[in-house]
C-alpha positions in Angstrom: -18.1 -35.7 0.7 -18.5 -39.1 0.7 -22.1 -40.5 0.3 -22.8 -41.6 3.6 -22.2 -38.2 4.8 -24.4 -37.1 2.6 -27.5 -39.2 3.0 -27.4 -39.1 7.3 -29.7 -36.9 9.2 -27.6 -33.5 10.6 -27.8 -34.1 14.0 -29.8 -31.2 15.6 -30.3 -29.5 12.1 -34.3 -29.2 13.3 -33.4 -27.8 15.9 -31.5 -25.4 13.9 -34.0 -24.5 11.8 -36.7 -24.2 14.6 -34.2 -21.6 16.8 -32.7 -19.7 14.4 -33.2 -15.5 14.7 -31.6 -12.5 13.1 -29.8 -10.7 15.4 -29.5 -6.8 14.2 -27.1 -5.2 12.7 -27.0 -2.6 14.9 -26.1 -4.8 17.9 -23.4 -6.5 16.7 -19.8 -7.0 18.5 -16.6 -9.4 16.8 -15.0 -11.0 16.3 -16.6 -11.8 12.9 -16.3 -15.6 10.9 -11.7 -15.7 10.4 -11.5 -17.2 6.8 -12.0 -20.5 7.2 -15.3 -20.1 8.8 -16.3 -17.5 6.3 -15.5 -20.1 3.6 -17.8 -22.8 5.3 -20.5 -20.3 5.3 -20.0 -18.8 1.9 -19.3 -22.6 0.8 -22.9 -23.7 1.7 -24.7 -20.6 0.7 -23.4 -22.2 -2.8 -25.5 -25.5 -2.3 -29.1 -24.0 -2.3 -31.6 -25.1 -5.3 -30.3 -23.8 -8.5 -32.2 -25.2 -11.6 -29.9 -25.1 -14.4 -26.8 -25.3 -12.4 -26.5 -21.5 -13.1 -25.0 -19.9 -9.9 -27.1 -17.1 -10.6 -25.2 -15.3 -7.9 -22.0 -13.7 -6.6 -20.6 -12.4 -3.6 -19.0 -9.3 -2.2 -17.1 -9.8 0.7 -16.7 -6.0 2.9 -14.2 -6.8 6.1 -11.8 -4.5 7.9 -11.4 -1.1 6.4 -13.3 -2.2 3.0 -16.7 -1.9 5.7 -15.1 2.2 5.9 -14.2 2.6 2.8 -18.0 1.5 1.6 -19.6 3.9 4.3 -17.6 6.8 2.2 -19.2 5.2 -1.1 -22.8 5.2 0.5 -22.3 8.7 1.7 -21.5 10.3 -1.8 -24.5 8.1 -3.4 -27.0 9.4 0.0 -29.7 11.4 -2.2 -28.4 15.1 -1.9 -32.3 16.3 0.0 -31.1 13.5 2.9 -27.5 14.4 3.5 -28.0 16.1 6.6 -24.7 15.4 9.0 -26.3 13.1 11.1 -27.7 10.4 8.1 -23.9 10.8 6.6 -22.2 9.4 9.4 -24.5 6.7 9.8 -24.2 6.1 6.8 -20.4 6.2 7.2 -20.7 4.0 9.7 -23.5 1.4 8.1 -21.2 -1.5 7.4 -19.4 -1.0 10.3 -22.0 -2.5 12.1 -20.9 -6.0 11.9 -17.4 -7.4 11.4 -17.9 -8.8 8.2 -20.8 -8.3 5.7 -21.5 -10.5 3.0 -23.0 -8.5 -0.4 -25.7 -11.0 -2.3 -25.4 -10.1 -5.9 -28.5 -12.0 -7.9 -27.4 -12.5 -11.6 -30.3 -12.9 -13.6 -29.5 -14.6 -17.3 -31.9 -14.0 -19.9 -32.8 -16.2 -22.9 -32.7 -19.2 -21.5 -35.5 -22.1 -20.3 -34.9 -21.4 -16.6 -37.1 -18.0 -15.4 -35.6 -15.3 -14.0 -37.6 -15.7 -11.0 -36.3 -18.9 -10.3 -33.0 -17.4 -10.7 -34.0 -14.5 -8.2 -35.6 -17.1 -5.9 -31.7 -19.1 -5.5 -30.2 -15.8 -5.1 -32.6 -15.9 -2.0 -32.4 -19.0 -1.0 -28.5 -18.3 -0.9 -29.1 -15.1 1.8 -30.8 -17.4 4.4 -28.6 -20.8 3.8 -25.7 -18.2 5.0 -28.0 -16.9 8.3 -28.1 -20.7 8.7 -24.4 -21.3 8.1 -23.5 -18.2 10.4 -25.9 -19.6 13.1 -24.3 -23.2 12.8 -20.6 -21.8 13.4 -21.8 -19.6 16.4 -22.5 -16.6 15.1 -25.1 -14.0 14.9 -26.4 -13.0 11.4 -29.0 -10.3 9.6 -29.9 -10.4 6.1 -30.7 -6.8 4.8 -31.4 -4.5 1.9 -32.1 -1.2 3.1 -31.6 1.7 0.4 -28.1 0.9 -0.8 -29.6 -2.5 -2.2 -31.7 -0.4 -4.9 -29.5 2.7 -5.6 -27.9 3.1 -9.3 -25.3 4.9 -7.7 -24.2 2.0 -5.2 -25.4 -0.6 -7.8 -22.5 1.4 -10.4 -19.7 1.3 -7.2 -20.1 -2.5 -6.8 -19.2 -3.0 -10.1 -23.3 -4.2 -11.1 -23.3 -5.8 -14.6 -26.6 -5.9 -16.7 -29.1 -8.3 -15.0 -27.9 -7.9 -11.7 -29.2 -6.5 -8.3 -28.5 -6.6 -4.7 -30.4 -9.5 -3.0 -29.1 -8.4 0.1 -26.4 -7.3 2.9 -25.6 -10.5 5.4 -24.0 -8.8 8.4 -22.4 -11.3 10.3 -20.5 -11.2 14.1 -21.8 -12.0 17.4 -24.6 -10.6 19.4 -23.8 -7.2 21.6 -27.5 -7.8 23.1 -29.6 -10.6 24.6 -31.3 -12.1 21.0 -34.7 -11.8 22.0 -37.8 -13.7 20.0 -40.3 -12.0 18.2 -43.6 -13.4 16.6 -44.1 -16.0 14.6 -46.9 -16.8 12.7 -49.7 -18.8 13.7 -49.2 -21.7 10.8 -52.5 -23.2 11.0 -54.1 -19.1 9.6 -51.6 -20.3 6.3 -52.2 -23.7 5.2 -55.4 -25.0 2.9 -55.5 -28.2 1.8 -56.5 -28.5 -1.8 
């Protein structure tokens, strides 16, 4: 991009920001982001704050029958005490939810000026830039954890290297359901002035 492109105001980008809601996972429909789209989203996920120029991320991308084929992983790694029929095939059918989910994988590096938890805060930063992205392209998006985000046994079927976690699942597709708006905070209860 040239550098007039990047130094004009987004038009409508406040807007953007001021309207944007998850919609959930579980209400989801397609036809997800085709590749191009998917690229634009993953593509400015990658330009959040990143001190050190690290990329302390990665992404697993789960579309078509990779979304099944993970439900099977997260029903062998289901603790054995909650593997009644009924949580297996949700389970099965967890990342079937959405047409495509995006895996956030945060990739801490040690030993080095930058702290981890800045690090961990990009990795973040990266989950909501893509509900942004997703939003901007027309979509419908959810970031999530949910168990598989802490279990070893998931963590060891993604492939998990030393220093890395699951930030989070981004489901992404269109809404099923009316997107309805929930609460916000009152922001004059959070701000002091010091």
């Amino acid at each position: 991009m040239d550098s007039a492109t990047l130094n004009r105001r987004p038009p409508g980008a406040i807007d953007l920001l001021l309207t944007r809601r998850s919609g959930s996972a579980k209400a989801m429909t397609g036809p997800g982001p085709d590749a191009a789209q998917l690229r634009t989203i993953l593509t400015a996920a990658a330009r959040v704050p990143d001190h050190g120029k690290l990329f302390p991320w990665r992404f697993v991308l789960f579309e078509g029958e990779a979304r099944a084929r993970f439900g099977e992983v997260l029903a062998e790694c289901l603790p054995r005490q909650d593997a009644t029929p009924e949580r297996l095939a949700m389970e099965r059918g967890r990342f079937v939810r959405a047409p495509v989910v995006v895996g956030v994988i945060s990739r801490v590096r040690e030993g080095i000026p930058i702290p981890a938890w800045e690090q961990e805060l990009s990795a973040g930063a990266v989950c909501q830039t893509m509900l942004f992205a997703a939003t901007a392209l027309g979509f419908v998006a959810n970031w999530l954890t949910e168990w598989p985000a802490f279990n070893a046994c998931v963590g060891e079927r993604l492939g998990l290297q030393p220093g890395e976690r699951v930030a989070g699942f981004v489901y992404i597709g269109h809404p099923a359901t009316t997107l309805e708006e929930r609460v916000r905070p009152d922001i004059d209860k959070l701000v002091t002035r010091f």
